[in-house]
N, C-alpha and C positions, 0 to 999 in steps of 0.2 A: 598603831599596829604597823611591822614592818614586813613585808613582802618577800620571800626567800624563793629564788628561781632555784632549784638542784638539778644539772646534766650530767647524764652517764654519758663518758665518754667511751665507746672503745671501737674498731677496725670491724666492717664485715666482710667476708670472703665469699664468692658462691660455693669454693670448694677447696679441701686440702693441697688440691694439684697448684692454688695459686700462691698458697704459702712460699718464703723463701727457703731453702734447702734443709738448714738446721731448723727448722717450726715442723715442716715435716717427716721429718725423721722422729723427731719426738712424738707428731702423733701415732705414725707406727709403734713409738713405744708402749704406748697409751692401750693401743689394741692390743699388744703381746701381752701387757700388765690385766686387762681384760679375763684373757684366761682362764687366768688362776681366781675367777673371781669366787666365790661360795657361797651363793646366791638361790638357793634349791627351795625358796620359800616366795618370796618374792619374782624370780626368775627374772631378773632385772641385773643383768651385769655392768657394774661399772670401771675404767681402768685409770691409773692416772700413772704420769709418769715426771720426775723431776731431770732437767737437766742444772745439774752442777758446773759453778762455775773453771772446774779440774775437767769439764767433758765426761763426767762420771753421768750415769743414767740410776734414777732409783725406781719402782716399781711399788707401784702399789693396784688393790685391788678391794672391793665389799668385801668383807666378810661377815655374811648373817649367822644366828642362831637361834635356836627353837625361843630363846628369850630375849625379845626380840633388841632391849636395852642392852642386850651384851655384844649386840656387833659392832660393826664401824664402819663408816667411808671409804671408799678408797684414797679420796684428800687426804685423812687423816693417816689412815696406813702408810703412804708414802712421805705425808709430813713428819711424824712423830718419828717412823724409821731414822729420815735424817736430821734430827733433834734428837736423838741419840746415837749416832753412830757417825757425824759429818759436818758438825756446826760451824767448821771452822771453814769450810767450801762452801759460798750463798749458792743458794739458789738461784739461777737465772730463769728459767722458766719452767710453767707445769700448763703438759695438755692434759686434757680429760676428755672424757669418751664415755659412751653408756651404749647396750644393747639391749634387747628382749625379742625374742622368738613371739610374744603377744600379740606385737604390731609392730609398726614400721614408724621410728622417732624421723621426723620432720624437720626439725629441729635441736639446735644444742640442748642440754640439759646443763641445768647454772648446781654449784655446789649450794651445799645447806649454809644455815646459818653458823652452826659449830665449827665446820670446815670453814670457812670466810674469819670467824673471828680466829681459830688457830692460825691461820695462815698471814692474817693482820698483825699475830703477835712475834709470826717471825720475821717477815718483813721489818716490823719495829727491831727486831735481838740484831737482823744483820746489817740494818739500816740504808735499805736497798726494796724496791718494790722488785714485784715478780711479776711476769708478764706471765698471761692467763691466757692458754689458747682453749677453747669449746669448742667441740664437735660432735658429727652423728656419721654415719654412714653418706647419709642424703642428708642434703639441708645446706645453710650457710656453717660458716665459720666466725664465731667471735672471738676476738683478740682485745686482752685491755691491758692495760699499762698498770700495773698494782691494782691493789686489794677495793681501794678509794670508789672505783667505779662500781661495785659491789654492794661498801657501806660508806655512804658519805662521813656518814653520824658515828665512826668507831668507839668503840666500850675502849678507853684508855681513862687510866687516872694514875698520873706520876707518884703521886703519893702515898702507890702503893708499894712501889718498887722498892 
């Protein structure tokens, strides 16, 4: 039997204010993306925001509905946007952000697993990892370097391509 050590590598912050200029600008995106979130079930807002490597900004946000398998991420909102609408501009980086009026998040909130595998698969399309900023209101700041720190063990098989 052989012994496999796995490290998550990625940056912690105490706060947005330590980020460097463009990390934080994006997270303000994050929170405007926030917004718009439609959320009235859950009451759980999430926002996320891409920056492009044109300095374009994309926006994404939840959106629930009464069934509950028909909403989606805010990850995905702003990933799939630009997988239809930008492929040819990678992505350089995506904050995310979450709120609720329930209680007071402590901490970042990590994207699902749908979201982590979508975003692995475009990292693979653009052949460039994405740098991942996490946030809250209060709390640390995590930053990672691609998808990797996420899922060591990605769902790929060439052979299907």
């Amino acid at each position: 039997m052989t012994n496999h050590e796995i490290k998550i590598a990625f940056q912690e912050y105490a706060s947005v204010k330590e980020l460097e200029t463009t990390h934080r600008d994006l997270c303000a995106e994050a929170v405007k993306a926030m917004e718009n979130s439609h959320s009235p079930y859950s009451k759980f807002r999430v926002g996320a925001a891409l920056l492009l490597k044109s300095g374009k900004i994309i926006h994404g946000s939840n959106q629930e509905n009464v069934a509950y398998p028909s909403g989606l991420c805010a990850e995905r909102v702003a990933l799939f946007y630009w997988g239809a609408n930008h492929p040819a501009d990678p992505i350089i980086s995506m904050a995310v952000t979450a709120h609720t009026d329930e209680f007071e998040l402590q901490k970042p909130i990590t994207s699902c697993g749908s979201c982590l595998q979508v975003l692995a698969e475009y990292e693979k399309k653009q052949k460039q990892p994405v740098k991942v900023i996490l946030f809250a209101s209060k709390g640390p700041v995590w930053v990672t370097n691609g998808i990797e720190a996420f899922l060591p063990f990605l769902f790929f098989e060439d052979r299907l391509s």
